[in-house]
C-alpha positions as CSV (number, residue, x, y, z in Angstrom):
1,X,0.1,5.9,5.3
2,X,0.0,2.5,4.9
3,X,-1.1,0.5,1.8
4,X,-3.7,-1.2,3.8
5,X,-5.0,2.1,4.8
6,X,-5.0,3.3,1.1
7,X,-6.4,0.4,-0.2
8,X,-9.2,1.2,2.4
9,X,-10.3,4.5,1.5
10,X,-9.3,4.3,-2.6
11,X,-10.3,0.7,-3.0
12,X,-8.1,-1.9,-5.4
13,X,-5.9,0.1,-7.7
14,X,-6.5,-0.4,-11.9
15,X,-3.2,-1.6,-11.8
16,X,0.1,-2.1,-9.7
17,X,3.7,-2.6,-10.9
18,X,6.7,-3.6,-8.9
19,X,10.4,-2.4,-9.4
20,X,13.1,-2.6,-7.8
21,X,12.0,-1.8,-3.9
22,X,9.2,0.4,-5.2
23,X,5.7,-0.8,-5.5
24,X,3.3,1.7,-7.8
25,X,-0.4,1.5,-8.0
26,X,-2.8,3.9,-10.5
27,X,-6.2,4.9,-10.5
28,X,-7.6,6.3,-12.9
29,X,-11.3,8.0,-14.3
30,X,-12.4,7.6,-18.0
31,X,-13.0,11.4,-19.1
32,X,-15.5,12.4,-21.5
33,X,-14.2,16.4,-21.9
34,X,-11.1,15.0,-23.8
35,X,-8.6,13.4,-21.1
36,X,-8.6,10.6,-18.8
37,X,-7.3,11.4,-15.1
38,X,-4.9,9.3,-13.4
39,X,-3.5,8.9,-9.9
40,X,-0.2,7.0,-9.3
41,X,0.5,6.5,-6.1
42,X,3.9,4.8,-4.7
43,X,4.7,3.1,-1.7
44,X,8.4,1.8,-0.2
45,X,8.2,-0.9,2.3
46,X,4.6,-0.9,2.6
47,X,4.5,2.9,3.3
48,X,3.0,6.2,0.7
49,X,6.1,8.1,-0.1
50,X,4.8,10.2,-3.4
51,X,1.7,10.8,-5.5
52,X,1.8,12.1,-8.7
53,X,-1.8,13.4,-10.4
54,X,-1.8,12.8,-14.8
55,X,-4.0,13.3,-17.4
56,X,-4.1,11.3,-20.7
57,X,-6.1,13.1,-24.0
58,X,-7.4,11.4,-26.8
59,X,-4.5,12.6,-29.2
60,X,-1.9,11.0,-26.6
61,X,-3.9,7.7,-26.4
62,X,-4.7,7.6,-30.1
63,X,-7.8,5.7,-29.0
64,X,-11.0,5.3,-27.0
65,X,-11.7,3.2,-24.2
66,X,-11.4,2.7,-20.3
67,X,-8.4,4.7,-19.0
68,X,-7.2,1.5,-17.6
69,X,-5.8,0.8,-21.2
70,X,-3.5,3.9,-21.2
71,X,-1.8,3.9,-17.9
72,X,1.9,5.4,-17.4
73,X,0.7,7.6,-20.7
74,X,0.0,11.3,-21.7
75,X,2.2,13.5,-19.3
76,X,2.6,10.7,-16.4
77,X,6.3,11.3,-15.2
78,X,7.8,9.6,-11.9
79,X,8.4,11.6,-9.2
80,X,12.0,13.0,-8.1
81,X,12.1,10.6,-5.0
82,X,10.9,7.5,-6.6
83,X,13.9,8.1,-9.1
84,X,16.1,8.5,-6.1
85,X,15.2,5.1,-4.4
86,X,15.3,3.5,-7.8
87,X,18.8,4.3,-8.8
88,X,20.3,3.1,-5.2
């Protein structure tokens, strides 16, 4: 899938980083049973090659607030094959 095509049917992600060759972009929904969820979504030359799903609690963000302030926190670990591309 392209990024186009994601950006289509998820709208403009909270936030995007670029490194190396991989782009990653995060959405996210501001919990109010304890934890903000997260999507993280990367592409490689324009294209989805991995999603990864995290959750972010209160404790883990030691404040409150939009989940757009605690992105890439609480359990949010790259995938296996975005560490791959990265260490080419």
């Amino acid at each position: 899938m392209s990024k186009n095509e994601v950006e289509s049917i998820m709208g403009i992600p909270a936030k995007s980083d670029f490194y190396k060759n991989v782009e990653e972009w995060h959405y996210c929904k501001t919990g109010y049973s304890g934890a903000d969820q997260f999507l993280a979504l990367y592409f490689y030359d324009g294209k989805l090659i991995a999603k990864k799903n995290y959750s972010v609690t209160f404790s883990e963000a030691g404040a409150y607030g939009s989940c757009e302030n605690f992105i890439k926190r609480g359990n949010y670990r790259e995938p296996e094959v975005v560490v791959e591309i990265r260490s080419r």
